[in-house]
Biopython code that builds the backbone (N, CA, C, O; Angstrom):
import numpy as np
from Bio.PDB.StructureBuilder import StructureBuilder

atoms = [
    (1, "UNK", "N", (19.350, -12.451, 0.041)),
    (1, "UNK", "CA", (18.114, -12.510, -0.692)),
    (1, "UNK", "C", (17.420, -13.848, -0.464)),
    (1, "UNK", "O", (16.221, -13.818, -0.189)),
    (2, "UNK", "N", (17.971, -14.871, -0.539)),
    (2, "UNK", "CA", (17.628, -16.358, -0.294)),
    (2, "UNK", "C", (17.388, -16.047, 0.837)),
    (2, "UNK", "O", (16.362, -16.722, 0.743)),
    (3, "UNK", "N", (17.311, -15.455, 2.409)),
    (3, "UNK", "CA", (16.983, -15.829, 3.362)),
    (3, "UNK", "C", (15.543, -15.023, 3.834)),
    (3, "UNK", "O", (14.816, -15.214, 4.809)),
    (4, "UNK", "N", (15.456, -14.017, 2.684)),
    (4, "UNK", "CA", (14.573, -12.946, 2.796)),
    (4, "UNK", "C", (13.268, -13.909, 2.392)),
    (4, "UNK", "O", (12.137, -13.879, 2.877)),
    (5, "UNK", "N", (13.850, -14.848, 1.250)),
    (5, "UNK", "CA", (12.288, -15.166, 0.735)),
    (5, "UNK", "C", (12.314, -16.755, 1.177)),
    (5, "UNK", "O", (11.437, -17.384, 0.584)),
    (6, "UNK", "N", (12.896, -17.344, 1.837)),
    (6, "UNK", "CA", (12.654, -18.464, 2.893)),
    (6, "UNK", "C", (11.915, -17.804, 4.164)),
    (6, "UNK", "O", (11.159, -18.504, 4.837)),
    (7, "UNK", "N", (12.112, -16.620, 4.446)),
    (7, "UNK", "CA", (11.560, -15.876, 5.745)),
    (7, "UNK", "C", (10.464, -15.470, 5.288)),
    (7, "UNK", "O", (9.782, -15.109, 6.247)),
    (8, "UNK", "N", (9.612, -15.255, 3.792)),
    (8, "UNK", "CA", (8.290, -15.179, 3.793)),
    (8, "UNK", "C", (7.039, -15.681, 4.690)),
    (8, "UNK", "O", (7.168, -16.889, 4.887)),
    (9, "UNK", "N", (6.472, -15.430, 4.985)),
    (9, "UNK", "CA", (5.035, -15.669, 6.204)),
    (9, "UNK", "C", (4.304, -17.100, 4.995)),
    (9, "UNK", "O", (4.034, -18.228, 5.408)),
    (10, "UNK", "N", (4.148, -16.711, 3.739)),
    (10, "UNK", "CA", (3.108, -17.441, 3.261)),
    (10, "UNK", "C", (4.081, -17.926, 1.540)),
    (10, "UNK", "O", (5.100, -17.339, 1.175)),
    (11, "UNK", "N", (3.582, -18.797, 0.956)),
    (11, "UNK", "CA", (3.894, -18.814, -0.663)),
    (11, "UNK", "C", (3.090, -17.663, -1.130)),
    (11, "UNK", "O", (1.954, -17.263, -0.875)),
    (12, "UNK", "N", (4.412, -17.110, -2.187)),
    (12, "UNK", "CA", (3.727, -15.849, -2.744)),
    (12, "UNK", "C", (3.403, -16.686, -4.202)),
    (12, "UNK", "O", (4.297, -16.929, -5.013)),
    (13, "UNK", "N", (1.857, -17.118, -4.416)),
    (13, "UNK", "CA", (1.209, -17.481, -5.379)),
    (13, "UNK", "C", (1.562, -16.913, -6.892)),
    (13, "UNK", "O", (1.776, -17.673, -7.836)),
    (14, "UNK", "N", (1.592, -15.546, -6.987)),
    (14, "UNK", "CA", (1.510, -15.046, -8.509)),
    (14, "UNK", "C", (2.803, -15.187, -8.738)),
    (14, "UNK", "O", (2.962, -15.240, -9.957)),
    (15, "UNK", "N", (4.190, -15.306, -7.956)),
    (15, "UNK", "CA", (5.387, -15.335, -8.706)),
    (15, "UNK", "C", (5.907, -13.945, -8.165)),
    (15, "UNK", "O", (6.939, -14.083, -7.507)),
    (16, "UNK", "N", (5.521, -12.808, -8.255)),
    (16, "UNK", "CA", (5.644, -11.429, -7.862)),
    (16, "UNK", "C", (5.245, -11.542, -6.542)),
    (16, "UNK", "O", (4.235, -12.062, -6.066)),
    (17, "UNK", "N", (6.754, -10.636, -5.693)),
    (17, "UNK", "CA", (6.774, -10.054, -4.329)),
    (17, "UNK", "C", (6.354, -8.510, -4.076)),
    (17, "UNK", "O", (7.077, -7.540, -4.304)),
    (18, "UNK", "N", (5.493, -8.493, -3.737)),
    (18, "UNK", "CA", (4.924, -7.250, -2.814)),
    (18, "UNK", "C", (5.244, -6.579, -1.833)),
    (18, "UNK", "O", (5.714, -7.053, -0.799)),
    (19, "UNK", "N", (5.073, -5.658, -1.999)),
    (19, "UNK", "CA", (5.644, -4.888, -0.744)),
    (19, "UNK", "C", (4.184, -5.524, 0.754)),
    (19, "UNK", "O", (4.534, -5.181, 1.883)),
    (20, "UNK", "N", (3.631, -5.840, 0.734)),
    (20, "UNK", "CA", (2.982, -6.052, 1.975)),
    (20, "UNK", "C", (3.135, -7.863, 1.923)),
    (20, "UNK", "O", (2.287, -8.554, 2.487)),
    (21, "UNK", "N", (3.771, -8.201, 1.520)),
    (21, "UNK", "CA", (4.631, -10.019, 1.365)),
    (21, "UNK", "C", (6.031, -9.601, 2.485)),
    (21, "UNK", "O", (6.460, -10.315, 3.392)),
    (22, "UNK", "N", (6.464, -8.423, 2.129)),
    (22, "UNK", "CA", (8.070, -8.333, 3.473)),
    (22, "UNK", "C", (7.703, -7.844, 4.886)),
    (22, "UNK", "O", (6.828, -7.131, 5.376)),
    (23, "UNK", "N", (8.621, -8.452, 5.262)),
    (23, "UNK", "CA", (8.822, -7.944, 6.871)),
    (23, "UNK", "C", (8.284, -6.940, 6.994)),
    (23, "UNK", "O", (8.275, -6.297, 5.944)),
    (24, "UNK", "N", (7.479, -6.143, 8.373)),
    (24, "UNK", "CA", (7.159, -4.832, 8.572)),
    (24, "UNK", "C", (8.435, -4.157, 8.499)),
    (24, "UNK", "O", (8.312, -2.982, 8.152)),
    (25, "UNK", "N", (9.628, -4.535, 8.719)),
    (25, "UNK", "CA", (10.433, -3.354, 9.294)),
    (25, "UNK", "C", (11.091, -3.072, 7.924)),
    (25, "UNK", "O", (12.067, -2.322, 7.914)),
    (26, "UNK", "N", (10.630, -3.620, 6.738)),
    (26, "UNK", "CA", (10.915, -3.381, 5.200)),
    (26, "UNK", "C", (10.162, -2.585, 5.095)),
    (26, "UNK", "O", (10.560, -1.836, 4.203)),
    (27, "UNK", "N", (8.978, -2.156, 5.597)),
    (27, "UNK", "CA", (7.733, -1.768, 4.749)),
    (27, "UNK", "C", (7.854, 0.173, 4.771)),
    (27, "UNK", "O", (7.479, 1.031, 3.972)),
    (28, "UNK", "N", (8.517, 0.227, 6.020)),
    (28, "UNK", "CA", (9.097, 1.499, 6.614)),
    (28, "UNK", "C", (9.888, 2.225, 5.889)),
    (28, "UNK", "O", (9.665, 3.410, 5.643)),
    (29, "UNK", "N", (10.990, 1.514, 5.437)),
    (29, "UNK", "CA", (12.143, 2.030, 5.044)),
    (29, "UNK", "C", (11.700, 3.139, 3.534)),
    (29, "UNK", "O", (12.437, 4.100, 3.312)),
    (30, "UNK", "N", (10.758, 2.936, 2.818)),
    (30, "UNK", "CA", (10.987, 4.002, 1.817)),
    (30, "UNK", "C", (10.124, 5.459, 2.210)),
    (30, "UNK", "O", (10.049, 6.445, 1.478)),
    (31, "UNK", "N", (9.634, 5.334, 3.283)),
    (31, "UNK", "CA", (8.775, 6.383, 3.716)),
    (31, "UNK", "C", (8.659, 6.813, 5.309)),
    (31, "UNK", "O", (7.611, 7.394, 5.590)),
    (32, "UNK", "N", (9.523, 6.620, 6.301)),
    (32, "UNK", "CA", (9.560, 6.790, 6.820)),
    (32, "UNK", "C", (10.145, 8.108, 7.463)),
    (32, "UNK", "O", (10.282, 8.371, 8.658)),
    (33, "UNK", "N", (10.497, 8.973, 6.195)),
    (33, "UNK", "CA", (10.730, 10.461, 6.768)),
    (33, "UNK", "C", (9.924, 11.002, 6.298)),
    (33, "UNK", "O", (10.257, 11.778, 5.402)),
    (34, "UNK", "N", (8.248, 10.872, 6.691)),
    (34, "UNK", "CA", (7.289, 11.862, 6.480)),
    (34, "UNK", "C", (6.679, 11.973, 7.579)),
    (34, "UNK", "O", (6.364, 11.052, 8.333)),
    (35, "UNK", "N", (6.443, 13.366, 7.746)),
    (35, "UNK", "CA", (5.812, 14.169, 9.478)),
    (35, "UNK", "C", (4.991, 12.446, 9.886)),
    (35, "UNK", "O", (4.913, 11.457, 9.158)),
    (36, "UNK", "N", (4.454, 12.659, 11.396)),
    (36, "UNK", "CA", (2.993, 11.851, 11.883)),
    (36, "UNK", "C", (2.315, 11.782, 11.096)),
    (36, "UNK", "O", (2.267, 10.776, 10.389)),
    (37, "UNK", "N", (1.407, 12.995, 10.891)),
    (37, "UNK", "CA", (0.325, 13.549, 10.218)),
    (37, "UNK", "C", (0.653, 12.850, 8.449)),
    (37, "UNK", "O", (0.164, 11.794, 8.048)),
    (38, "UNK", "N", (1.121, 13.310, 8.033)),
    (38, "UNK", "CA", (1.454, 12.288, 6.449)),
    (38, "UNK", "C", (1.338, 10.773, 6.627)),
    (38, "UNK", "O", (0.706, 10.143, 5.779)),
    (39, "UNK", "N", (1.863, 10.180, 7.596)),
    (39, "UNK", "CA", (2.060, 8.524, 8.077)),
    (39, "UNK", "C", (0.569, 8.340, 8.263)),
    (39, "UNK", "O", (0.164, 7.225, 7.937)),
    (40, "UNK", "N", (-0.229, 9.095, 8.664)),
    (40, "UNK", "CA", (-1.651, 9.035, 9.442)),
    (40, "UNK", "C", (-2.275, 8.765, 8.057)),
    (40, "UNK", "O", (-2.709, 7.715, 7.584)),
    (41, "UNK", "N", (-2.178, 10.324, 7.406)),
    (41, "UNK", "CA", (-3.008, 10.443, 5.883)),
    (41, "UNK", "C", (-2.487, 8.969, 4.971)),
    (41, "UNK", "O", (-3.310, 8.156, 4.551)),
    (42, "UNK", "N", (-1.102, 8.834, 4.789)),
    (42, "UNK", "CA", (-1.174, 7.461, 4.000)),
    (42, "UNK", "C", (-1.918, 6.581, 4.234)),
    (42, "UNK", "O", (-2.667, 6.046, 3.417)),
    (43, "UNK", "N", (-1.739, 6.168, 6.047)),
    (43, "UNK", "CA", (-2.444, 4.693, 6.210)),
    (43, "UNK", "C", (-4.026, 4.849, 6.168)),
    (43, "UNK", "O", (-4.880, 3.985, 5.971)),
    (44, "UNK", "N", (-4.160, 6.210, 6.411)),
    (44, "UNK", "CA", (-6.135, 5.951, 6.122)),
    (44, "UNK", "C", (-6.217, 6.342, 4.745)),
    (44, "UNK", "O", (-7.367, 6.765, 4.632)),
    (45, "UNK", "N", (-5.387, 6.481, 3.135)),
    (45, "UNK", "CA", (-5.226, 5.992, 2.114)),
    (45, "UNK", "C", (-5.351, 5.112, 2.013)),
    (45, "UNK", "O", (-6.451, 4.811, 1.549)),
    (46, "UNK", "N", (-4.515, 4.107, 2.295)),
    (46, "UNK", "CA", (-3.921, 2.398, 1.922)),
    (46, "UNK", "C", (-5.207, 1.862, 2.742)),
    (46, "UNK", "O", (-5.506, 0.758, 2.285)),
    (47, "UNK", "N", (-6.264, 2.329, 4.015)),
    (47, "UNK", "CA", (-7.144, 1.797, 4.586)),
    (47, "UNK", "C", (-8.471, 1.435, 3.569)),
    (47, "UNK", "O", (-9.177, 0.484, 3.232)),
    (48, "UNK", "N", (-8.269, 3.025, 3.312)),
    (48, "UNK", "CA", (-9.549, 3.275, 2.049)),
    (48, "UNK", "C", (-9.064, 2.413, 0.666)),
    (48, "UNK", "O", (-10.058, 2.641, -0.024)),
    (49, "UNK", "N", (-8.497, 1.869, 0.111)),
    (49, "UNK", "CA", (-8.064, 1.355, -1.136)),
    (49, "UNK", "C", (-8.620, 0.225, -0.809)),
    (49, "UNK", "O", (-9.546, -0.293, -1.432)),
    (50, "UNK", "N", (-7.826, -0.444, 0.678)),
    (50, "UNK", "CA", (-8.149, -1.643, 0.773)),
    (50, "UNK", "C", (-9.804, -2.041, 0.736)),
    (50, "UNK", "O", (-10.320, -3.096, 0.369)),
    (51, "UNK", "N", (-10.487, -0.721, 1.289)),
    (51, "UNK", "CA", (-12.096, -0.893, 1.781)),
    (51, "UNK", "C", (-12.413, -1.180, 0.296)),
    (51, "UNK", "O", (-12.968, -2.215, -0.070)),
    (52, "UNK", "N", (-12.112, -0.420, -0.338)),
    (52, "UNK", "CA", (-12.483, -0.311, -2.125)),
    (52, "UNK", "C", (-11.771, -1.319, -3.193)),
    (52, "UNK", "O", (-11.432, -1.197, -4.370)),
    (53, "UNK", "N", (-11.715, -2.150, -2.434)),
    (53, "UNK", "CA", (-10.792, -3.397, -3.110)),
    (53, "UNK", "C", (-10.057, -2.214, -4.290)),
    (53, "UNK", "O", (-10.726, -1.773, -5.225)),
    (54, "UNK", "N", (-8.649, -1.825, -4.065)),
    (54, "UNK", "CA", (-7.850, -1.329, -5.009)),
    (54, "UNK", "C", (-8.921, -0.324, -6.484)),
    (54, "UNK", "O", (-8.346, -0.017, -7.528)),
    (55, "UNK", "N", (-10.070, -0.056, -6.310)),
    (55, "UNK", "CA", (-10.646, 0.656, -6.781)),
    (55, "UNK", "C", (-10.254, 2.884, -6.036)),
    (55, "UNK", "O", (-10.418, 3.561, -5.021)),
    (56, "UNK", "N", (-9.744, 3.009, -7.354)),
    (56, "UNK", "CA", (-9.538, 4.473, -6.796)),
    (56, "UNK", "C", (-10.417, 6.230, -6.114)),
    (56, "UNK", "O", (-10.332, 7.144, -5.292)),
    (57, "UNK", "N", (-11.547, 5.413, -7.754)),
    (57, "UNK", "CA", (-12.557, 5.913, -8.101)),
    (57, "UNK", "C", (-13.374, 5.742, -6.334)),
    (57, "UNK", "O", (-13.472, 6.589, -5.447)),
    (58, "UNK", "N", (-13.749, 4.579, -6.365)),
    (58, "UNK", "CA", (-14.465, 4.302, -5.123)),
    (58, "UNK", "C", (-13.964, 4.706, -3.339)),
    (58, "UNK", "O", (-14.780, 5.034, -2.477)),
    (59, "UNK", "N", (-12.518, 4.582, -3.122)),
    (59, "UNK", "CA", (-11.139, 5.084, -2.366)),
    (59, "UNK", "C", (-11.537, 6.506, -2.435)),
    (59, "UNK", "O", (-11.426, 6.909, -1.277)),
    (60, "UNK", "N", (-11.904, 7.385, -3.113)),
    (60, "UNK", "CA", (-11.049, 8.293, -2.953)),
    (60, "UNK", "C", (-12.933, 9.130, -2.505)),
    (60, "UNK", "O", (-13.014, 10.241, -1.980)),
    (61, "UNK", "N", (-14.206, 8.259, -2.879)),
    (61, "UNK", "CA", (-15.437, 8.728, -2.691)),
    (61, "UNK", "C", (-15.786, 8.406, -0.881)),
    (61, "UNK", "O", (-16.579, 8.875, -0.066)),
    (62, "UNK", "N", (-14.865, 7.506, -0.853)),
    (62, "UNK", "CA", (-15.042, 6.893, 1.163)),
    (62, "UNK", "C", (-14.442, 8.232, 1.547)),
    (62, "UNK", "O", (-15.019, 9.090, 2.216)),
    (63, "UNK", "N", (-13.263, 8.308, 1.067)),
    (63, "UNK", "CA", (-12.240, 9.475, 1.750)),
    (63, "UNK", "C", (-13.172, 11.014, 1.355)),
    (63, "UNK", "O", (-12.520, 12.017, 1.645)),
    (64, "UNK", "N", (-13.913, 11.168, 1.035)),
    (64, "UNK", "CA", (-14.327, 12.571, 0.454)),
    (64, "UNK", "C", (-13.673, 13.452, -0.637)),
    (64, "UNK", "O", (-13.959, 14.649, -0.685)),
    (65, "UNK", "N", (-12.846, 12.925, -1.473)),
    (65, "UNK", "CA", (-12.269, 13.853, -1.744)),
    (65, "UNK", "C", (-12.300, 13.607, -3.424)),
    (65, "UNK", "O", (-12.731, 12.460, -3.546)),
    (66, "UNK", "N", (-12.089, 14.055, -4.509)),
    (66, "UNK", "CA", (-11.409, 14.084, -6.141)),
    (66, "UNK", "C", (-10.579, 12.823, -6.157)),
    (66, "UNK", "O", (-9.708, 12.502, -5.349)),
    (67, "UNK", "N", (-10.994, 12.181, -7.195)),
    (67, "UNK", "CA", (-9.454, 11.020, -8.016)),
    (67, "UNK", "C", (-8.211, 11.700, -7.718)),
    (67, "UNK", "O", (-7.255, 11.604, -6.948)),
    (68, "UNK", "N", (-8.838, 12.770, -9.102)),
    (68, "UNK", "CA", (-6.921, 13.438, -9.037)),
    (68, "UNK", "C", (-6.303, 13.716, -7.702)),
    (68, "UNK", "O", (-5.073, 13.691, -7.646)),
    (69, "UNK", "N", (-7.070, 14.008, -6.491)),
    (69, "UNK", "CA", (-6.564, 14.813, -5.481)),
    (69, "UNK", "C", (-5.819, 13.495, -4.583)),
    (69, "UNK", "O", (-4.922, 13.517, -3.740)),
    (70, "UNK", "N", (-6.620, 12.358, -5.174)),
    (70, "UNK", "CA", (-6.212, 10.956, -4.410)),
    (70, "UNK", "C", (-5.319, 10.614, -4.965)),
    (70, "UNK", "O", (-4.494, 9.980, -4.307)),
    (71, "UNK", "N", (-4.927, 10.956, -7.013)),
    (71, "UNK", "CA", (-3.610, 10.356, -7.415)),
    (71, "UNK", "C", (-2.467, 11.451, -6.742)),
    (71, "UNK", "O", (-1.406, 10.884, -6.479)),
    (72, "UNK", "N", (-2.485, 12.445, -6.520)),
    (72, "UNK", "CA", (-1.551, 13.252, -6.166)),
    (72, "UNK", "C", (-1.094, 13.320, -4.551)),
    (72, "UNK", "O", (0.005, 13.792, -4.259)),
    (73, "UNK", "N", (-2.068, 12.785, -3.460)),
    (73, "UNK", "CA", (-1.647, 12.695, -2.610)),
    (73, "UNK", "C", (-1.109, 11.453, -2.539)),
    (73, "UNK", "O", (-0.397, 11.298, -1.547)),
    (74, "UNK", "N", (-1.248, 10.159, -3.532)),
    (74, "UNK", "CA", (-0.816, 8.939, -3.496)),
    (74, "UNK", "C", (0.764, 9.162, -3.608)),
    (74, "UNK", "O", (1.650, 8.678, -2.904)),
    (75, "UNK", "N", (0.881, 10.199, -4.901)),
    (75, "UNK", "CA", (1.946, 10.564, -5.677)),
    (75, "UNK", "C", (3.023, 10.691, -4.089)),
    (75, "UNK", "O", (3.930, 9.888, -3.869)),
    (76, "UNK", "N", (2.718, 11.679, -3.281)),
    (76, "UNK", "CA", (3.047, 12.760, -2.551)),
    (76, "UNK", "C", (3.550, 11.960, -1.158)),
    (76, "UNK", "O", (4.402, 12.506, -0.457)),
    (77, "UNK", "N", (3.070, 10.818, -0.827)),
    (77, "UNK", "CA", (2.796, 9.876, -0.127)),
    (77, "UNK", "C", (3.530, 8.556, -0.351)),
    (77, "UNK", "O", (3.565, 7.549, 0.356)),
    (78, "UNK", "N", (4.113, 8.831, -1.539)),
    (78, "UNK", "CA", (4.679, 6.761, -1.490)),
    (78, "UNK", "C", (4.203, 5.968, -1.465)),
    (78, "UNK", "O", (4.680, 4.945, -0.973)),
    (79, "UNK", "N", (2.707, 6.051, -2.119)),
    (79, "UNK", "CA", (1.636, 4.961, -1.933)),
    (79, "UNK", "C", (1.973, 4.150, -3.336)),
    (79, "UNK", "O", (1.238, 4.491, -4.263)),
    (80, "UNK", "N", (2.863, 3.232, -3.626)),
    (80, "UNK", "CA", (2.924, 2.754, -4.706)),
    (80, "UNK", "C", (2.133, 1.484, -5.447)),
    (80, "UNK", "O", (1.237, 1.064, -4.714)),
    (81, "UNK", "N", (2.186, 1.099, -6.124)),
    (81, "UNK", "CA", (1.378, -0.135, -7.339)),
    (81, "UNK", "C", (1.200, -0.966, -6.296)),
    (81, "UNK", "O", (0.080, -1.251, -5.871)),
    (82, "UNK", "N", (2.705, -1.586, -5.622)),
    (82, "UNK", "CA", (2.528, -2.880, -5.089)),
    (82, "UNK", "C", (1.553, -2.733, -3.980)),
    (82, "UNK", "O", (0.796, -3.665, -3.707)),
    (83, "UNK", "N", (1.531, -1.701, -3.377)),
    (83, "UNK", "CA", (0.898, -1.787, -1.779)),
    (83, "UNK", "C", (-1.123, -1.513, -2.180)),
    (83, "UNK", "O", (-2.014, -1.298, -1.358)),
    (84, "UNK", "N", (-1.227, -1.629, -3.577)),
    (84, "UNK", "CA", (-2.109, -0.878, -4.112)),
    (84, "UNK", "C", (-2.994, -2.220, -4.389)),
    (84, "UNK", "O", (-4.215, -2.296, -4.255)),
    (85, "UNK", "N", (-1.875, -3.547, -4.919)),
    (85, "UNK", "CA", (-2.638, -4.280, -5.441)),
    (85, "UNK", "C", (-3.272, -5.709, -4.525)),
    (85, "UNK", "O", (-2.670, -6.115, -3.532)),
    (86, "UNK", "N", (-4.286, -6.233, -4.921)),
    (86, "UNK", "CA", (-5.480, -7.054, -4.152)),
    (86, "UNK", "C", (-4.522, -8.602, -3.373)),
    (86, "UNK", "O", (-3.330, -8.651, -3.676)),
    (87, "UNK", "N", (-4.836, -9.264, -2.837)),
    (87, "UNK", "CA", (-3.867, -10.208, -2.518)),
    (87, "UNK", "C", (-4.646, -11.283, -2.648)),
    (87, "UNK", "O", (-5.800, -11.289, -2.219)),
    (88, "UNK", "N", (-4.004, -12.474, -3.357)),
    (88, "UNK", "CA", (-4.648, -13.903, -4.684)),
    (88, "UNK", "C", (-5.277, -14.101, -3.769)),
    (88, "UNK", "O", (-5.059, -13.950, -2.567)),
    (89, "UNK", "N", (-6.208, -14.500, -4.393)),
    (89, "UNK", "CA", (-7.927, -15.280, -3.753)),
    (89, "UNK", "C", (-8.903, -14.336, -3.609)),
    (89, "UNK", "O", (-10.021, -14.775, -3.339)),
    (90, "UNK", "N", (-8.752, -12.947, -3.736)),
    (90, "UNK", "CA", (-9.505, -12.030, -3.105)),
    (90, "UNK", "C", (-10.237, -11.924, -4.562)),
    (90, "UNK", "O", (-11.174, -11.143, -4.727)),
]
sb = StructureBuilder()
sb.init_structure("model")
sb.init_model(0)
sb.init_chain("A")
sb.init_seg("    ")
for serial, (resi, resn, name, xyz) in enumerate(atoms, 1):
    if name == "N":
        sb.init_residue(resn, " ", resi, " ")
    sb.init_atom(name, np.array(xyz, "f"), 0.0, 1.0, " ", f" {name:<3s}", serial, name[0])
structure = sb.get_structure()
């Protein structure tokens, strides 16, 4: 654990580690048995969140589609809090 967070890229400011603060080859591991096509749909999720600064409402109006249909494919997807939230200074 000590070598994980000496191997951080940057100081993690708020105190709380994020999932987009670890290694890529961490970032894989809880979702990596979903088809192409799911891997595709997440990352142009997590693309659109980011466009919408972590706004869902706004995320889910880029993507075309319903909130709910965006909380349920989030659900469906492994798109969790951490990968959801803004990164300090922003």
């Amino acid at each position: 654990m000590a070598q994980l967070l000496t191997a951080l890229p940057q100081p993690v400011r708020s105190g709380l580690i994020q999932t987009k603060d670890l290694p890529a080859d961490m970032h894989q591991t809880s979702w990596s048995s979903l088809s192409r096509y799911e891997q595709a749909e997440r990352e142009t999720i997590k693309g659109a969140l980011r466009e919408a600064d972590g706004n869902k409402a706004r995320a889910a109006k880029i993507l075309g589609i319903g909130r709910t249909t965006l909380y349920r494919k989030m659900r469906a997807l492994k798109i969790d809090a951490e990968e959801r939230m803004i990164a300090p200074g922003r």
